[in-house]
C-alpha positions in Angstrom: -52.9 13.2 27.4 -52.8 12.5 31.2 -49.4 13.5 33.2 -48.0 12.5 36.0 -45.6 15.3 37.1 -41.9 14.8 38.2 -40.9 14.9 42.2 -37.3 15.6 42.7 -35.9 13.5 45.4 -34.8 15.2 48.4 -31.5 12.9 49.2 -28.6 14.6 48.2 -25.8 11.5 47.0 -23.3 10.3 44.5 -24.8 9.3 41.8 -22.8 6.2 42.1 -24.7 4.9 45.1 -26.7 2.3 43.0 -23.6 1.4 41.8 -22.0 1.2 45.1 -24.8 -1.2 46.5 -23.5 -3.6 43.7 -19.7 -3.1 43.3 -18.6 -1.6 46.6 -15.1 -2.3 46.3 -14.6 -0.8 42.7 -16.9 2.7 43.5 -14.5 2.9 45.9 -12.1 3.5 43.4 -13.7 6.1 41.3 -13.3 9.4 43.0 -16.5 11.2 42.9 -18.2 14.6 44.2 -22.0 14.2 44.9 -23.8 16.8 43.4 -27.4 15.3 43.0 -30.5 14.0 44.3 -30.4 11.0 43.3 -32.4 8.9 42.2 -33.9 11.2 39.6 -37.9 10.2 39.8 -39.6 8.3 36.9 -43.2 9.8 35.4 -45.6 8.2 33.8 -47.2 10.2 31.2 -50.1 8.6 28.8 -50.4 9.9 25.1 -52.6 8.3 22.8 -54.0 6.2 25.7 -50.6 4.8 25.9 -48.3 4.8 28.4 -44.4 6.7 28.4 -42.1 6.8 31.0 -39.5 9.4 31.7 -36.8 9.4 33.4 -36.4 12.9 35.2 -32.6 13.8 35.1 -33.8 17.7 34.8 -34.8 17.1 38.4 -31.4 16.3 39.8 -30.4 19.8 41.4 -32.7 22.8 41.7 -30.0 25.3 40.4 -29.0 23.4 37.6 -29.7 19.8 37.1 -29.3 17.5 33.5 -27.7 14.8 32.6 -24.7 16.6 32.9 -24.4 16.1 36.7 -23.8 12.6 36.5 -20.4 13.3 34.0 -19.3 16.3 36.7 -19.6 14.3 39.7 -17.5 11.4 38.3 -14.8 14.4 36.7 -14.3 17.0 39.8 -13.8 14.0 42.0 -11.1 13.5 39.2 -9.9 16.2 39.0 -9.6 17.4 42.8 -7.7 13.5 43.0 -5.6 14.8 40.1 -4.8 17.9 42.2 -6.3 20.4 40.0 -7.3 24.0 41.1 -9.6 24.4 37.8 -11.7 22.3 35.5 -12.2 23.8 32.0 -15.5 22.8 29.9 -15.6 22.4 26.4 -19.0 23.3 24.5 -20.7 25.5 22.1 -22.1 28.6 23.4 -25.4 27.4 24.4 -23.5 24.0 25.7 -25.6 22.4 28.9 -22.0 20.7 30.2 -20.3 24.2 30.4 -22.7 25.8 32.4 -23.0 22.8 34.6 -19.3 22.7 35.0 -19.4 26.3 36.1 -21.8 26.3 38.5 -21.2 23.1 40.0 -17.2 23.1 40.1 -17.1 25.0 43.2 -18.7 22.4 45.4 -15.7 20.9 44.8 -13.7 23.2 45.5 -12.4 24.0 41.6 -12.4 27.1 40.0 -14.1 26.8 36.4 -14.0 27.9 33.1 -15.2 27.5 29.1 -13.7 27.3 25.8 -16.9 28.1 23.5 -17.8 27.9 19.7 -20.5 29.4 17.7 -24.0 27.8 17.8 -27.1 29.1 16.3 -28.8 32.0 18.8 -31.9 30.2 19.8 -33.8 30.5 22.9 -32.1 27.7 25.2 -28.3 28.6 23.7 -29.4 32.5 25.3 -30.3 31.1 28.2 -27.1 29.3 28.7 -24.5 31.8 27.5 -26.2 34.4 29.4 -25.4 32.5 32.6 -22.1 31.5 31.6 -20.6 35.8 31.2 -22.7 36.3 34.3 -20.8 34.0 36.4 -17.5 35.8 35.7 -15.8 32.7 35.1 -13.2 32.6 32.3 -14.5 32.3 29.0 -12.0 31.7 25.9 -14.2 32.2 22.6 -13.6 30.2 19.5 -14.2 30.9 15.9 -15.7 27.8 15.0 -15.4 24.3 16.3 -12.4 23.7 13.8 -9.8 25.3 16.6 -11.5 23.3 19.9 -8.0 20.4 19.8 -5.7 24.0 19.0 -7.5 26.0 21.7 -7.7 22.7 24.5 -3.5 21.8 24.1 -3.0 25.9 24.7 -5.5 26.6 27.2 -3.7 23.3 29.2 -0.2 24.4 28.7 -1.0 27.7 29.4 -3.2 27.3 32.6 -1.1 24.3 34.6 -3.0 23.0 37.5 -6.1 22.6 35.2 -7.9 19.8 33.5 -9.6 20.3 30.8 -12.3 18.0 29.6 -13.2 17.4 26.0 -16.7 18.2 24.6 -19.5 16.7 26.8 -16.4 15.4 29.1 -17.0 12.0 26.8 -14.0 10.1 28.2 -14.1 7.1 29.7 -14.2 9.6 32.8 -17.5 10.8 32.2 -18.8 8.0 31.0 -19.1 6.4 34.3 -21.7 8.9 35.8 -24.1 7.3 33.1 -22.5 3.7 33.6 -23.7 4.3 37.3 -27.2 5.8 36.5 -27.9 2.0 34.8 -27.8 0.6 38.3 -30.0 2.9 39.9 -32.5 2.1 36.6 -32.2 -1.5 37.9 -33.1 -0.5 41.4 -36.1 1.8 40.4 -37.5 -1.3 38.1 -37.0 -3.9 40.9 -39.3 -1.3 43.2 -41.6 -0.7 40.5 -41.3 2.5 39.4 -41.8 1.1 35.8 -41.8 -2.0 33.5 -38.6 -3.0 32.2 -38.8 -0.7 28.8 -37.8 -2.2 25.5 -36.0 1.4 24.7 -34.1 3.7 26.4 -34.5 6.9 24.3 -32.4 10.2 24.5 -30.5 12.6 22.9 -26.9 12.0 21.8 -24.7 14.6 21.0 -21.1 14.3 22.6 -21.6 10.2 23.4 -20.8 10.3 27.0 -24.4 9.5 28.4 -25.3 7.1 25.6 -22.0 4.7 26.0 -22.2 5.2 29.8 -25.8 3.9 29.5 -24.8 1.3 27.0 -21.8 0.2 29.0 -23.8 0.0 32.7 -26.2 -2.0 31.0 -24.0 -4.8 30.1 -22.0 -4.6 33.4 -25.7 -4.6 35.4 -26.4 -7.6 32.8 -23.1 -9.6 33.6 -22.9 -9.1 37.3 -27.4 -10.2 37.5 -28.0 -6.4 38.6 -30.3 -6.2 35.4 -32.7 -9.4 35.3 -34.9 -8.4 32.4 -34.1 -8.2 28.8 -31.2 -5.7 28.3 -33.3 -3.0 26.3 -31.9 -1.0 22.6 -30.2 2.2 23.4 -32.1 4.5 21.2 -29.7 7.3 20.7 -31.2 10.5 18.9 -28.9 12.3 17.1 -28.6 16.2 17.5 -24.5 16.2 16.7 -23.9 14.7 13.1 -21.8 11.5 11.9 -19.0 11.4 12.6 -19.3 12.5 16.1 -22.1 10.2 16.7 -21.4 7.8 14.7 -22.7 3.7 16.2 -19.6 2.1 15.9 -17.8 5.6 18.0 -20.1 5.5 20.4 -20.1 1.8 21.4 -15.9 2.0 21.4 -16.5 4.2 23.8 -18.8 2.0 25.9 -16.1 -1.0 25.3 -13.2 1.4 26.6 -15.7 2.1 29.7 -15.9 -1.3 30.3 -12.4 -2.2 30.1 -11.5 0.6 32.8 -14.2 -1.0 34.9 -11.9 -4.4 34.6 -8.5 -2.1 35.3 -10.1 -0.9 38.6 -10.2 -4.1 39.5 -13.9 -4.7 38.4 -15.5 -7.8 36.7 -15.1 -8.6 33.2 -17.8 -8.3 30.7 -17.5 -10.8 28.5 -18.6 -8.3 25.3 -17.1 -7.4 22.1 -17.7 -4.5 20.0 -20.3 -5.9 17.8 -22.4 -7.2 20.4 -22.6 -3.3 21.9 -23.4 -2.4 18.4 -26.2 -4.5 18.3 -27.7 -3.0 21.4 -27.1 0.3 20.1 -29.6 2.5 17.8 -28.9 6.0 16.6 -31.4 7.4 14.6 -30.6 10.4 12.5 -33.7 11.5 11.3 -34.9 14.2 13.6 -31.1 16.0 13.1 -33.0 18.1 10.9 -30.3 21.0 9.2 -28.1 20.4 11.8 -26.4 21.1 15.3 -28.1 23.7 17.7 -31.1 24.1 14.7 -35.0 23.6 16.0 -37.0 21.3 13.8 -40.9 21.7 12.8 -41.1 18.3 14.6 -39.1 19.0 17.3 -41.4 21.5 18.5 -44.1 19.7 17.8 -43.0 16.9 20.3 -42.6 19.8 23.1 -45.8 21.0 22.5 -47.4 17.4 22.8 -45.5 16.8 26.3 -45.9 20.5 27.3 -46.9 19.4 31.0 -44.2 16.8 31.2 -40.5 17.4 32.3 -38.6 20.3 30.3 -37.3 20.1 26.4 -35.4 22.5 24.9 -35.3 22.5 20.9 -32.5 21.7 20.0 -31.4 18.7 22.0 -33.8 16.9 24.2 -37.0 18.1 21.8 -36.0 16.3 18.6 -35.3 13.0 20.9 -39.0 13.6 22.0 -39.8 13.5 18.7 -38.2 10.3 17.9 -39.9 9.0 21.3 -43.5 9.9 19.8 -42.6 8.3 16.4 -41.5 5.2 18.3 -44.5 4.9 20.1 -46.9 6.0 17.5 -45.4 2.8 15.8 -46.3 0.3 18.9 -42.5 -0.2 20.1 -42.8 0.0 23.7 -42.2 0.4 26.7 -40.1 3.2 26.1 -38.1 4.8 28.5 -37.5 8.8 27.7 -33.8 10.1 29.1 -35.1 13.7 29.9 -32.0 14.9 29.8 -32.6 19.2 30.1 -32.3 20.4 33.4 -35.6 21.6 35.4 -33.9 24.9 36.5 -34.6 28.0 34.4 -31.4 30.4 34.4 -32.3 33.9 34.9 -31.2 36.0 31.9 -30.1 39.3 33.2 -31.3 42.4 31.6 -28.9 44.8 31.3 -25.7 42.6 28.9 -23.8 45.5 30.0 -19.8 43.9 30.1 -20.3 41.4 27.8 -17.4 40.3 25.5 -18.0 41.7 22.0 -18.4 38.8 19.8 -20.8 37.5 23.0 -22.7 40.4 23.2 -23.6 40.6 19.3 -24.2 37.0 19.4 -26.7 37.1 22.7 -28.5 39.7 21.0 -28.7 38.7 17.0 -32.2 37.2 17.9 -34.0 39.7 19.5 -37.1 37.3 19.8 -35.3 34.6 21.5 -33.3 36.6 23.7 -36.8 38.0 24.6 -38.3 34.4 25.5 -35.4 33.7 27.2 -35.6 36.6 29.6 -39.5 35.6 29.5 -39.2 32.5 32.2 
């Protein structure tokens, strides 16, 4: 296997800037904080004398970058238009959107916080919640997922001048962070960067990426921004049915699209069946469930060791779709490397922690000990 590594860019930007180039007068109308550097590089790495490309999203922003940072730019410009003084996130312990939300709300001027449910105590999910209690932001702990619509309507009466996002901020909101990204895919193919690929592959868990993708596409598509073949959307499950269920997800693109004709944008002539039809979600690399490594899984990280970061229990088992995929000749595929670069620094005394936090962060000994490894 040969590797071509990741360069960040340097240019700090919205991540609608693609989009802007193409539809000035509706980014106009979609608030927006940049965040980024944007455009995220694209790496071409060869396995099996083959040829992947990846999409660097981890790259975005040396303290914490993901795929994450395209929903938050497109929801604190939101929210500071709404007026709001804090943005709440929504996630499971380990979730990659809370901690993004926390340490990237105050460039926009928010305070931030995070309603959390139990997750299994692997490695990356440390990593995460160990950041989140040492940021001091608020943290309101759940018992299980069950209470996340009980715990969002009281944490939004209770805390007025807040918004507070649903999981993965999966709204049609978010969902235009990803709807941008498509554009700058366009601009990145025009230049070269890499073939038009047959796939996009990534992880999907709470859907906002994977209809933003699917949406931008046919917008880029309609509008003669995208000139090749619109590829599949290869979404890789790591929430289960009904969450990401095909027909959900590409609602949710639809719904993006129709905002995009409220603004004032054009109107993509789609229906839901045709987004279906561009849309794949592949459940076979779920394994026994959300926030759960699989044998294969870490296989996959192992085989793109020198490539951009995976973690096990999200971006991993999409790498292991991507190597079934192109073990079976389906190419080019495009990989959506959606874990952020940035290792957080796990701090060694947990001294403070909430209770139920502290027993959790510490009920694997041997993954809190890789985590504090890096």
């Amino acid at each position: 296997m040969t590797v071509a590594r990741c360069r960040p860019s340097t240019f700090r930007r919205s991540t609608i800037t693609s989009f802007a180039r193409a539809l000035p007068r509706l980014a106009a109308r979609v608030p927006s904080v940049p965040l980024g550097h944007w455009p995220t590089p694209i790496a071409p790495i060869e396995v099996d004398g083959r040829t992947l490309w990846f999409k660097c999203e981890g790259d975005a922003h040396p303290l914490y970058g993901g795929n994450k940072l395209r929903t938050l730019e497109v929801w604190l410009g939101h929210a500071r238009a709404q007026g709001a003084r804090r943005i709440w996130a929504i996630g499971a312990y380990g979730s990659n959107h809370a901690i993004a939300t926390v340490l990237h709300a105050p460039t926009a001027g928010l305070a931030a916080g995070a309603i959390l449910f139990p997750q299994p105590p692997t490695e990356w999910a440390i990593e995460n919640c160990a950041a989140l209690v040492a940021s001091g932001c608020e943290l309101v702990r759940l018992r299980s997922v069950i209470e996340v619509p009980f715990a969002a309507a009281l944490v939004a009466r209770r805390d007025l001048g807040s918004i507070v996002m649903p999981p993965g901020g999966a709204t049609t909101v978010g969902t235009f962070g990803a709807l941008a990204a498509a554009f700058e895919l366009a601009e990145q193919i025009e230049a070269g960067s890499l073939p038009p690929p047959a796939r996009i592959v990534l992880a999907v868990g709470s859907t906002c990426t994977t209809a933003g993708l699917l949406a931008g596409l046919a917008l880029a598509r309609a509008i003669g921004a995208w000139r090749w073949p619109v590829p599949i959307v290869h979404g890789v499950r790591v929430t289960p049915w009904p969450i990401t269920s095909r027909v959900r997800t590409a609602a949710l693109a639809l719904r993006t699209l129709a905002r995009v004709a409220e603004l004032g944008g054009p109107r993509v002539p789609v229906g839901l069946r045709e987004l279906v039809r561009g849309l794949a979600i592949d459940g076979r690399e779920l394994g026994p469930g959300y926030g759960k490594p699989t044998d294969r899984a870490i296989a996959a990280a192992e085989v793109l060791a020198h490539g951009p970061r995976l973690d096990g229990v999200y971006s991993a088992k999409a790498a292991a779709a991507l190597l079934r995929l192109h073990r079976a000749g389906i190419g080019p595929l495009l990989f959506w490397a959606s874990k952020s670069t940035a290792r957080l620094p796990v701090p060694a005394s947990l001294r403070g922690t909430p209770r139920a936090l502290f027993d959790w962060l510490t009920s694997n000994p041997a993954a809190l000990a890789r985590a504090r490894s890096h």
